[in-house]
C-alpha positions in Angstrom: 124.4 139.6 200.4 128.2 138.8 200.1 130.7 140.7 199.7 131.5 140.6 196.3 128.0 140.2 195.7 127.7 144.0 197.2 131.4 145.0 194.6 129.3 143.2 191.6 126.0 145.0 192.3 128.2 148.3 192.9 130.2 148.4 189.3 126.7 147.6 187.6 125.1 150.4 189.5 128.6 152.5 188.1 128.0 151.0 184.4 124.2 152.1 184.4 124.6 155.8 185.7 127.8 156.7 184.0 127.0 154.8 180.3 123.1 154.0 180.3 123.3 150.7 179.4 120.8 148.2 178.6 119.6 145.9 181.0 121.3 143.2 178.9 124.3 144.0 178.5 124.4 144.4 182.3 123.0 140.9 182.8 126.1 140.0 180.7 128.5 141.5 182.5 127.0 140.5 186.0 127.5 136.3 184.8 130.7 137.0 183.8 131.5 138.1 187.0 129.8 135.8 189.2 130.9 132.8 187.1 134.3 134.1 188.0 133.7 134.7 191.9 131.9 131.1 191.9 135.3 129.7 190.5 137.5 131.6 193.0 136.3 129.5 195.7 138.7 130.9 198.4 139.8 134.1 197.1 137.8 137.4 196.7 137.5 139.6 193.8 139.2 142.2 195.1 142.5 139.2 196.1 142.8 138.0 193.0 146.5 138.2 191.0 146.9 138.1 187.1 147.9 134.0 187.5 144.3 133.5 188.8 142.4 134.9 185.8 145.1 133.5 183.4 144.0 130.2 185.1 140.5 130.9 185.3 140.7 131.6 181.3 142.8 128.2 181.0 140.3 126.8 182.5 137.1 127.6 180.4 139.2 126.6 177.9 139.8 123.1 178.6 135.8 122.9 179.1 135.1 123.6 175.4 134.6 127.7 175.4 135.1 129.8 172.9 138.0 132.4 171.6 135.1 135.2 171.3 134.0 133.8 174.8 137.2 134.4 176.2 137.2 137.7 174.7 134.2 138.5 176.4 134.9 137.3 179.8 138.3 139.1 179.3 136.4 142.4 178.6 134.2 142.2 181.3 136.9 141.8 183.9 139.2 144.5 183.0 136.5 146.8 182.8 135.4 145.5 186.3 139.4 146.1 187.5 139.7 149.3 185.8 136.7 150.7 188.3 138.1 149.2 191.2 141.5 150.7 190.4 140.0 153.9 189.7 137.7 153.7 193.0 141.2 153.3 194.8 140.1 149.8 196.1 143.2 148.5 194.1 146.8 149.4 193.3 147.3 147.1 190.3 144.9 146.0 187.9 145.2 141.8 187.5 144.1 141.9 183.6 146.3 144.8 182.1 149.4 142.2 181.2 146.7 139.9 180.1 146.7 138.9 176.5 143.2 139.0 174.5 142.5 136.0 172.9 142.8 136.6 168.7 139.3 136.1 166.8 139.0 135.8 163.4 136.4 138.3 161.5 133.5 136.4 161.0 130.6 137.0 158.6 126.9 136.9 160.2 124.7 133.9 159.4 122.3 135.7 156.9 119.5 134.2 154.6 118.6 134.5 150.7 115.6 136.7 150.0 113.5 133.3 149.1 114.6 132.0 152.0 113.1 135.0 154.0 110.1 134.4 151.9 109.7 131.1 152.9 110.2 131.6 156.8 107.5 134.3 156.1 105.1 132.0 155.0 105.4 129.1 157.2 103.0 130.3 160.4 99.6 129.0 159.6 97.8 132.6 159.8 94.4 131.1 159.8 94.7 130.6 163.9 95.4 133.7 165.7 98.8 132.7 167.2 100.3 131.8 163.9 99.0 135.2 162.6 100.7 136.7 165.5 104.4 134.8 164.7 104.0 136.0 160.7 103.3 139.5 161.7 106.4 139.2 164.3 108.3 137.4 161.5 107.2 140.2 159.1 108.1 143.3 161.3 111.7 142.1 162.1 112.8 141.5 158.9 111.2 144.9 157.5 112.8 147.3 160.0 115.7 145.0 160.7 115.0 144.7 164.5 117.0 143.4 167.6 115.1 140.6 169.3 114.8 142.9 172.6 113.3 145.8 170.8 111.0 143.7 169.0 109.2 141.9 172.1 109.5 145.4 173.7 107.1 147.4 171.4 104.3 149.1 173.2 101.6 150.9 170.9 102.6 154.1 171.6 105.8 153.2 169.2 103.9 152.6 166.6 102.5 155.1 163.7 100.6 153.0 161.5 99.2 155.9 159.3 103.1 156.8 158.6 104.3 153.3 158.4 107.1 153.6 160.9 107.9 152.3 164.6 109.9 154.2 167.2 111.9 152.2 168.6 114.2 152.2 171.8 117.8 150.5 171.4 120.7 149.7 173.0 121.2 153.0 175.6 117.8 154.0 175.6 118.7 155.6 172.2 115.5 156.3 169.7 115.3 156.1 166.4 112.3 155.8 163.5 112.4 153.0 161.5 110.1 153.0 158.2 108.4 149.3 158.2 107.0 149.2 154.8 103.6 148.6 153.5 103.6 144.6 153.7 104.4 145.1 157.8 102.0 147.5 158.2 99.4 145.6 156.8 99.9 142.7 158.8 100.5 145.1 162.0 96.7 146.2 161.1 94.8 143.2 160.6 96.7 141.5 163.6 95.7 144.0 165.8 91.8 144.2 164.8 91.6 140.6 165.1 94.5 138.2 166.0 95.8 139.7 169.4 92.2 140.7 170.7 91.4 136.5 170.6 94.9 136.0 171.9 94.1 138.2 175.0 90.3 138.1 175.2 89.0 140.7 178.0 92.9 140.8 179.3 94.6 144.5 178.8 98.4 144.7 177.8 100.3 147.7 176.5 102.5 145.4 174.7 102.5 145.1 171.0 103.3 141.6 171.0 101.2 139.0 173.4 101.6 136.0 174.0 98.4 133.0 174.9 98.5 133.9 178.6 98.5 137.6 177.8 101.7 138.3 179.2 104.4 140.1 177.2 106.5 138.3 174.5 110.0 136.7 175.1 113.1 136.6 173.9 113.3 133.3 174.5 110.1 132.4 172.7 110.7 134.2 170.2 113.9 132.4 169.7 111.8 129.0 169.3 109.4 130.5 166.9 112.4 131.5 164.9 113.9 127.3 164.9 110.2 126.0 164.6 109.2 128.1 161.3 112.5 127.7 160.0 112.4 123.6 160.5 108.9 123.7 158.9 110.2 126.2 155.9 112.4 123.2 155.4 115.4 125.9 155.8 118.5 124.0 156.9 120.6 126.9 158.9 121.1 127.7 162.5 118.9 130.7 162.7 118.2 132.7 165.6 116.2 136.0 165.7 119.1 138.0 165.2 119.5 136.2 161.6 116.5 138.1 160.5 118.2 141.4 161.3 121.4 139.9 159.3 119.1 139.4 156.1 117.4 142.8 156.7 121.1 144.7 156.3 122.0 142.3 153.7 119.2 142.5 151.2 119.2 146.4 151.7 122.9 146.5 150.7 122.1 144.8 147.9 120.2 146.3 146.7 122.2 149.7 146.7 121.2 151.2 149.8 124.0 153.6 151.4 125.7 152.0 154.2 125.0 155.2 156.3 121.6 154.8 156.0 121.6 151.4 156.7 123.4 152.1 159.6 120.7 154.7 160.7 118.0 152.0 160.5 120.0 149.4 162.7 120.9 152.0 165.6 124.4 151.3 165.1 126.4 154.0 166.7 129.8 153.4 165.0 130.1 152.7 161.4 132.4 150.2 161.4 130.0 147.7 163.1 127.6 148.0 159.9 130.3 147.6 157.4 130.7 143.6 158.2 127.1 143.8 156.1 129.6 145.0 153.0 131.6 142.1 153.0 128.2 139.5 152.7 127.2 142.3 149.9 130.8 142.2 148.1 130.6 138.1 148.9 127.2 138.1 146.8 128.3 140.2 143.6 131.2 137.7 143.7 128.9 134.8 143.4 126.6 136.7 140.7 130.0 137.9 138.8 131.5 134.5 139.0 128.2 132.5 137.4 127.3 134.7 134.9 129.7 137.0 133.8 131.7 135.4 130.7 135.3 135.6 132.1 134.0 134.7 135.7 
């Protein structure tokens, strides 16, 4: 292993005892870094100046990369130069003159409640796999899941009788999340019939199987998202986390409290949830502006 192979693997190790995060998050935080040491070439992590990251940003620029990419790159390597500061392996930190790059607030991607309806309905259920892609389609969008926590649903999260699922979110945090009686229906009948001819004689603790009886994806769950939305004849860019978007939407809506929508999305700060207000306020705009007789 290289030496800044050895620093890399060291701050994770740091990130994962002191904060408890998620095995994603990590993995996000280990490219940024070792897309940075691949572009140093000569230098080490630990030589680098404030010019050489202000280059390396310039850089990913020119190639087509995002402000919010920047932003993220940028976030990863001052909080990589603020523990080697504070681990006394540096004097000065490279990033703290650093400007971040400005993004713009943007609104999730979200869909209508007939479009939902119609992403619902496009699996053909009659074969067990496409009964196993609605009831995924159906749980998502009625407890307004993150893609991870979905695929990673054993059955000892799940209370069918009370119609909820624990689930485990960014963390390692818990919380219950009510799933409705439509979800739970589906999440019955799939598992008395559909996932016991999708495994056959093979075991799995996993909620969620796929034909080869190993553990759902994230990444094929991503592709069941595109190919039901393509046959729903839905023409948006919809990813898994789209789902979720619709889920906080439609609750708002609907007049939920924002605090309890936070609760059911394992948010830890409000202010993350309250983008969801501005698709709500968008929505009674639109309603206000075709109906109302001085809209």
């Amino acid at each position: 292993m290289s030496g800044s192979a050895k620093i890399i693997e060291t701050f994770l190790n740091a990130l994962w005892l002191e904060f408890g995060l998620s095995e994603n998050t990590l993995a996000a935080y280990g490219s940024d870094l070792n897309q940075f040491d691949k572009w140093l070439k000569n230098l080490t992590l630990e030589d680098v100046a404030e010019a050489d990251i202000s280059l390396f940003l310039l850089h990913r620029q020119k190639q087509g990369q995002s402000s919010r990419s920047a932003a993220r790159m940028l976030s990863s390597l001052r909080r990589f130069y603020s523990y080697l500061l504070r681990e006394n392996r540096l004097s000065v930190d490279p990033t703290s003159l650093i400007d971040a790059p400005h993004i713009g607030r943007s609104l999730p991607g979200s869909l209508s409640e007939s479009e939902v309806e119609q992403l619902l309905q496009a699996p053909e259920t009659v074969h067990a796999l496409g009964f196993r892609d609605r009831t995924m389609l159906e749980l998502v969008y009625a407890a307004g899941l993150r893609v991870s926590e979905l695929v990673g649903i054993t059955f000892q999260q799940i209370n069918l009788r009370q119609g909820c699922v624990r689930i485990i979110g960014k963390g390692d945090k818990e919380r219950l999340v009510p799933i409705g009686e439509e979800a739970t229906s589906w999440l019955e009948r799939y598992l008395s019939g559909a996932r016991q001819d999708i495994l056959g004689s093979r075991q799995s603790d996993y909620l969620f199987v796929t034909a080869r009886g190993s553990c759902m994806t994230r990444q094929a769950f991503w592709h069941i998202i595109k190919r039901y939305a393509k046959l729903a004849g839905i023409d948006k860019d919809l990813s898994p986390h789209t789902l979720r978007h619709a889920f906080a939407t439609h609750l708002l809506n609907h007049g939920a409290d924002l605090r309890v929508v936070q609760l059911l999305l394992g948010h830890s700060d409000l202010s993350t949830t309250q983008i969801y207000t501005h698709i709500a306020q968008h929505r009674l705009k639109e309603i206000h502006s075709k109906f109302h007789p001085r809209g």
